[in-house]
Structure formats: structure tokens, C-alpha cells
C-alpha positions as CSV (number, residue, x, y, z in Angstrom):
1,X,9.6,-18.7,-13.3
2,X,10.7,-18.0,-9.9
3,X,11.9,-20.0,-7.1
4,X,10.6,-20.2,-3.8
5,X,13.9,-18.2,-2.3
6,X,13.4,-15.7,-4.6
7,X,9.9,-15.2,-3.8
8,X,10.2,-15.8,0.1
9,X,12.5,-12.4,-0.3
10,X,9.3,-10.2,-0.7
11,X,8.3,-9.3,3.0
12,X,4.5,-8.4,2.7
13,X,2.5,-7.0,5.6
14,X,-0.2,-6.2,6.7
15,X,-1.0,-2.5,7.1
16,X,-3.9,0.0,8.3
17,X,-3.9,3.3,6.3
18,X,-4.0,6.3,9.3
19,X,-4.0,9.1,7.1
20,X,-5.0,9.9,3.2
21,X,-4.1,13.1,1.4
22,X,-4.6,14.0,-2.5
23,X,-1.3,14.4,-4.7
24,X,-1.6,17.2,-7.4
25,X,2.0,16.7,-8.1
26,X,1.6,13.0,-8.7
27,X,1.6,12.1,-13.1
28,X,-2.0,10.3,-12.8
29,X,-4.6,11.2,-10.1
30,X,-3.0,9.6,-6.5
31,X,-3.2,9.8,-2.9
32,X,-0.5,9.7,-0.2
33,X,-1.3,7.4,1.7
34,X,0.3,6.9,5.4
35,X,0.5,3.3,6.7
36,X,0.3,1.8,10.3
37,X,2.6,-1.6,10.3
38,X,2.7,-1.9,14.0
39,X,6.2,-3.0,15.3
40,X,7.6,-2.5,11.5
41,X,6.3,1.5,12.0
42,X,4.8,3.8,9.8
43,X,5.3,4.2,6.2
44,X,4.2,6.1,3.4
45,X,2.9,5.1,0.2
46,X,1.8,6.7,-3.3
47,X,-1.5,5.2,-4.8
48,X,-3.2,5.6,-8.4
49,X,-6.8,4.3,-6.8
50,X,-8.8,7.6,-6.8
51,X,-11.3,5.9,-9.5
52,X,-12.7,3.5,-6.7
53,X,-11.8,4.3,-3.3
54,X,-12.8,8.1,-1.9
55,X,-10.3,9.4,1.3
56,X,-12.8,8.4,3.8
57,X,-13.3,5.0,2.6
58,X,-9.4,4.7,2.3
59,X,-9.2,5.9,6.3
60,X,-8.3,2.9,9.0
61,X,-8.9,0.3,6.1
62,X,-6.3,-2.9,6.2
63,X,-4.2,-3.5,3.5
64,X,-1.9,-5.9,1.8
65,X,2.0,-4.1,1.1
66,X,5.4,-4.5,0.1
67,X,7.6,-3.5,2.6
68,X,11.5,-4.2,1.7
69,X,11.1,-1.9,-1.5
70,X,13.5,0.9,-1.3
71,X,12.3,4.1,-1.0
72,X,11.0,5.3,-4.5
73,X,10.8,9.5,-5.3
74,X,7.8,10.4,-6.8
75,X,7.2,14.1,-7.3
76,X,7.9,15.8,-4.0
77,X,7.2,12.3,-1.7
78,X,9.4,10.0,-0.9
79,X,7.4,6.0,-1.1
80,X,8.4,3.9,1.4
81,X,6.3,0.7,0.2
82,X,4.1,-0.8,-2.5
83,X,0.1,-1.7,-2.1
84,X,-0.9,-4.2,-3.7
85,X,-3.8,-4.6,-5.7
86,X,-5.8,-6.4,-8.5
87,X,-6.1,-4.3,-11.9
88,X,-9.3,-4.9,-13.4
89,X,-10.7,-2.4,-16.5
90,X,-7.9,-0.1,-15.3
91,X,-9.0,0.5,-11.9
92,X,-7.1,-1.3,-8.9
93,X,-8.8,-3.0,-6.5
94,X,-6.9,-3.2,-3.3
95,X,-6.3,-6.4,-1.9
96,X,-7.2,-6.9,2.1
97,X,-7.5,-9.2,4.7
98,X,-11.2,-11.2,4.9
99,X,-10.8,-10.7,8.7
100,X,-9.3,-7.7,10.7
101,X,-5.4,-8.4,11.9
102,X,-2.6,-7.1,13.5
103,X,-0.6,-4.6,11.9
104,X,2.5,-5.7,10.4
105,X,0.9,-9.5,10.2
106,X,2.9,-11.5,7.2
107,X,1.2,-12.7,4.5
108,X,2.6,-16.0,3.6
């Protein structure tokens, strides 16, 4: 179990991906993904969701992200936060907001 303090120290945004590139360097099939979070800027992100989600669906789609990580090397690209998603038969299924919001909206 974890307190509320510890989990109030997990700053997660709101984020709309601007750009999406493959990763052939990445262990399992990725993309790079790059991240509008409005006044927190743009950050870049690794993702193993090439099973469900095609480049062009990815594009100017909102998502849900860890931001306060620290950077993480993987391969040749530096990640500068974590999406979040739902695993389900080994495919992640990337959470979003129901609604459209403003980059770099907390989720509380």
C-alpha cells in the first residue's frame, strides 16, 4: 500500500502526440513518440503499442503521461516520460481523456 503523499508525487498530464516515428533500435517493436504538454513543453516518449495503434492514428491524439520520471536511455533516444496504458492480452491500450483538454491538464 501507498499513501496518498506518496502517490500525489506522480505529476500526470495530459499530452497531445505531434509527431510519431518507428524505432528499429528499440528491443520489441516501438515508436518515438513526441509529446505536446503545453506550458510543461515538449517531451519525448518510447512506446511498445505498434500491435494496436498505426502512426497516423497515434498523430494529434490526447494522452494520459508521467511526467517527473527521469530521463530513461533506451537504444539511441533519450525518454523523457511514461504513457500510460491498460495491458490487456499483451497489447496496451492507451488511456485518454473522454473529452478533448488542454495540454499539460493534471489528472487528479
Amino acid at each position: 500500500m501507498i499513501s496518498f503523499e506518496d502517490f500525489s508525487k506522480i505529476d500526470l498530464r495530459i499530452g497531445t502526440i505531434t509527431e510519431v516515428q518507428d524505432f528499429p533500435k528499440a528491443r520489441q517493436p516501438a515508436y518515438q513518440l513526441t509529446i505536446d504538454f503545453g506550458d510543461l513543453g515538449v517531451k519525448r516518449s518510447s512506446a511498445q503499442i505498434t500491435t494496436l495503434y498505426t502512426k497516423e492514428e497515434l498523430l494529434n491524439r490526447q494522452i494520459v503521461a508521467v511526467v517527473n520520471f527521469p530521463k530513461k536511455q533506451i537504444a539511441n533516444f533519450m525518454s523523457e516520460c511514461l504513457v500510460l496504458g491498460a495491458v490487456f492480452e499483451n497489447d496496451v491500450i492507451l488511456l485518454n481523456p473522454e473529452q478533448t483538454v488542454k495540454n499539460g491538464t493534471a489528472v487528479s
